[in-house]
C-alpha positions, 0 to 999 in steps of 0.5 A: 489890859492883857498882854499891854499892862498888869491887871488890877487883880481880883484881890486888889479891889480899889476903895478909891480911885482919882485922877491925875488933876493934871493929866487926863490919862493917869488914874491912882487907885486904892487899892487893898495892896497899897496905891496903883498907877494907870498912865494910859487912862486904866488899860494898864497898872502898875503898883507904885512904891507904896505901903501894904495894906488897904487904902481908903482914900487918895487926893492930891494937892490942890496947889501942887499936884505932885503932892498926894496923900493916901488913908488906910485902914488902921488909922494910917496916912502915907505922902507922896511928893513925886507924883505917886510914884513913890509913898511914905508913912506920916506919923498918927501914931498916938492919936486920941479918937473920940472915946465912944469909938474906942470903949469897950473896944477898938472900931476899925479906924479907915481913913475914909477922906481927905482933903487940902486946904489950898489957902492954908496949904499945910492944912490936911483934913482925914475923915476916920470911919468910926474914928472922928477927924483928924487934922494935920496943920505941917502938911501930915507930918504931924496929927491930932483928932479935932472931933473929940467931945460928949457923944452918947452915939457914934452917928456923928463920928462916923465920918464918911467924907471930908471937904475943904471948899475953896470959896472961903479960907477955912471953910471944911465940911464933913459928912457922917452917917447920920447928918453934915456938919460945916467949920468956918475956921478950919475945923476948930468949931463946928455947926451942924448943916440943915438939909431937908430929911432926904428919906422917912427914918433918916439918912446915911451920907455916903460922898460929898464932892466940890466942884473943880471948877466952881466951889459954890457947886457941892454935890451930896450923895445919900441914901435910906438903909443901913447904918442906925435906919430902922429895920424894915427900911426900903434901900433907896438913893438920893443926889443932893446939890448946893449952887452957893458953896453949902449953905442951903440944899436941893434935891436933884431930879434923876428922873426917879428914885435910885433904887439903892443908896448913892455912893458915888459922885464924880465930876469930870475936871476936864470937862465939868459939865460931865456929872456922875453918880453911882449907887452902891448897886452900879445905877450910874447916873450920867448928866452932860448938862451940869446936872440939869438933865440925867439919863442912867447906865447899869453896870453889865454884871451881877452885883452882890455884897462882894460886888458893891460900887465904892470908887468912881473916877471922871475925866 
């Protein structure tokens, strides 16, 4: 970077970083001032035309690559029809989330997820840290929870991911802190997906991807600690995978137990047989055999609370 470019600054960590789908050299970043740009595959950055604040989330358009959107805190979501070179606000204001998660007080509302629907292109899913998820059906310029329901807990509306898997119209999953659940028409019902318990005391879902090349191959990040897990639980991290588009679930052999919670996964569009996974400690887990066979890297620093893993980009 250096002379060449603008570094990320210290106080701009990213949340979230995605490649371009079709340029291999530039990368976008979350960040917590707005949305970076990188043309030159991370070495320089530049800030783009973008909304202050922090942004949790960033995809593109499955059909139209031109087309992003970004999820910041506060419950916002931006749109970019230039190739994020330039940002602006969609309306969620006057959204309704689930009661629970706004009695007796407001939890921050991080728009942690998004997701496209590429047979229903106008259709844009938002997974809401304790918030629910959110959906727009005219391409986010208008919004609505569709997660509202009795809940006496906020496990189940504590989103952590979203996912619209291409093989059937309709078909979206998410994640919460506690379990997955699946729709098979477009958010409007939902069943709750059966996955072998991962760790003793429960899991807490982390990061769900789709294949880009084949959506009947899901990966699932999780691991035990935190969230609801009873006191005293040993922090530990898994990698599960889906090979027929999620409707049953394996553990994947990395070789031994990762030593914290997975956050991470990414996989290389360019050249899918590249699998990464990261836990929140910089364990990064590395398969250039579509996941058959793993061997693992650390990140070289110390990390701490302030130095955890939370973007991961591919390509």
């Amino acid at each position: 970077m250096g002379s060449r470019g603008k570094r990320l600054a210290r106080e701009s960590s990213s949340a979230r970083a995605v490649g371009a789908p079709d340029n291999p050299d530039t990368v976008y970043a979350g960040t917590q001032d707005g949305v970076y740009r990188s043309d030159d595959h991370g070495e320089n950055w530049r800030r783009t035309d973008t909304l202050s604040g922090e942004v949790w989330s960033l995809t593109a358009h499955p059909n139209d690559s031109s087309i992003m959107f970004a999820g910041y805190d506060q419950g916002r979501v931006c749109r970019s029809d230039d190739g994020g070179e330039s940002w602006r606000q969609l309306n969620t204001k006057g959204l309704l989330h689930p009661h629970i998660t706004m009695n007796p007080y407001e939890i921050v509302k991080r728009v942690i997820g998004l997701s496209v629907d590429p047979a229903h292109p106008n259709d844009v899913y938002g997974a809401i840290e304790v918030g629910g998820l959110i959906a727009s059906r005219d391409g986010g310029e208008t919004w609505s929870c569709i997660t509202d329901g009795h809940y006496t807990r906020m496990g189940p509306v504590d989103l952590h991911g979203v996912q619209v898997n291409a093989s059937n119209p309709g078909l979206v999953y998410i994640i919460t802190q506690l379990a997955m659940f699946r729709s098979r028409e477009r958010g409007q019902s939902w069943e709750f997906v059966p996955i072998d318990e991962m760790f003793d005391g429960g899991s807490y879902c982390r990061d769900l991807v789709v294949a880009p090349h084949d959506p009947s191959i899901m990966y699932l990040a999780a691991g035990a600690g935190g969230g609801s897990s009873p006191a005293g639980t040993v922090d530990a991290g898994v990698l599960m995978r889906s090979t027929d588009a999620g409707e049953s679930w394996d553990r994947v052999d990395l070789g031994e137990i990762a030593p914290a919670r997975m956050f991470q996964i990414a996989i290389d569009r360019h050249s899918p047989s590249n699998v990464y996974c990261c836990d929140r400690d910089g364990h990064v887990y590395c398969s250039g055999d579509n996941g058959d066979s793993w061997k693992r890297t650390d990140v070289p620093v110390d990390m701490s609370r302030g130095r955890h893993v939370y973007p991961m980009v591919a390509g």
